[in-house]
C-alpha positions in Angstrom: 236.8 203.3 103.0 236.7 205.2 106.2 238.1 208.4 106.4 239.9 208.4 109.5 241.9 205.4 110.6 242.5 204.4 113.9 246.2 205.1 115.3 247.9 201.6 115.7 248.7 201.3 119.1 252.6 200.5 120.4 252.8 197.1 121.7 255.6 195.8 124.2 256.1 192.4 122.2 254.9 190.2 119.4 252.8 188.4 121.4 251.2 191.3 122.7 250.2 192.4 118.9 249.0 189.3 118.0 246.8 189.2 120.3 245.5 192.5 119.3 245.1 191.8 115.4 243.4 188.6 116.3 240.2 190.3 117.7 240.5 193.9 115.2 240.1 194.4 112.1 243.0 195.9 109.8 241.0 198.0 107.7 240.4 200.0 110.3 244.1 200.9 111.1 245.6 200.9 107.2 244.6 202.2 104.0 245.5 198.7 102.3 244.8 200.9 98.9 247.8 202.2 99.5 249.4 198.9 99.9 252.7 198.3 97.7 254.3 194.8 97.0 256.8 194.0 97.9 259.8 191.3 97.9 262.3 190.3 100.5 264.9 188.2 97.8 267.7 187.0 100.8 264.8 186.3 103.5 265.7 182.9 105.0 262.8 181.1 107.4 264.5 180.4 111.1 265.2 177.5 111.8 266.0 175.4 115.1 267.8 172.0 115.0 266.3 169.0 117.4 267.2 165.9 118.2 264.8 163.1 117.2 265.6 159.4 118.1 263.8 157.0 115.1 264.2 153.3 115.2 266.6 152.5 112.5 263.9 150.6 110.4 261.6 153.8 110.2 264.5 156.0 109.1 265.5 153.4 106.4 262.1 153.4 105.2 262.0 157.2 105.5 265.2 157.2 103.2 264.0 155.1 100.8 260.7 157.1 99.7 263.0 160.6 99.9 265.0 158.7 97.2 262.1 157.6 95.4 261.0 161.3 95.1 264.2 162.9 94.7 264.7 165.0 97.7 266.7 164.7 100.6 265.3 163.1 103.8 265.3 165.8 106.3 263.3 168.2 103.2 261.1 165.2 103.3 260.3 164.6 107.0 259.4 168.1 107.4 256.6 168.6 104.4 255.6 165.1 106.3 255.4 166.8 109.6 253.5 170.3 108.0 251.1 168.3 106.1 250.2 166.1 109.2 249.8 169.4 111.3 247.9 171.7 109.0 245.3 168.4 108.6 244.5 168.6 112.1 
């Protein structure tokens, strides 16, 4: 461990500091030693609602397998969507 860190600089959005941790390294900003878990219990993922037109044949089919695995269609369509994203 080094024994002086780097002071983190102030950035003037979110963009702005990712584009700074992207090309530096962490460890030489915070003592992750000193790191403590922790848990965020009522911390809900945003969300945005769209509007997507389907033909009404692929949204019956869609239906059908979110039946066959218990879950509702809308839960099911967007694991669909991650998986196909993170594969590419």
């Amino acid at each position: 461990m080094k024994n002086k860190l780097k002071p983190i600089p102030r950035f003037a959005n979110e963009a702005e500091e990712r584009k700074f941790w992207e090309t530096h390294d962490s460890t030489d900003y915070v003592d992750w030693s000193k790191a403590q878990r922790m848990r965020f219990p009522n911390l809900k993922l945003s969300t945005t609602a769209i509007s997507l037109r389907l033909p009404q044949g692929l949204l019956d089919r869609i239906k059908v397998a979110a039946n066959k695995r218990d879950v509702p269609y809308q839960s099911l369509i967007k694991v669909w969507l991650s998986e196909k994203v993170d594969a590419d």
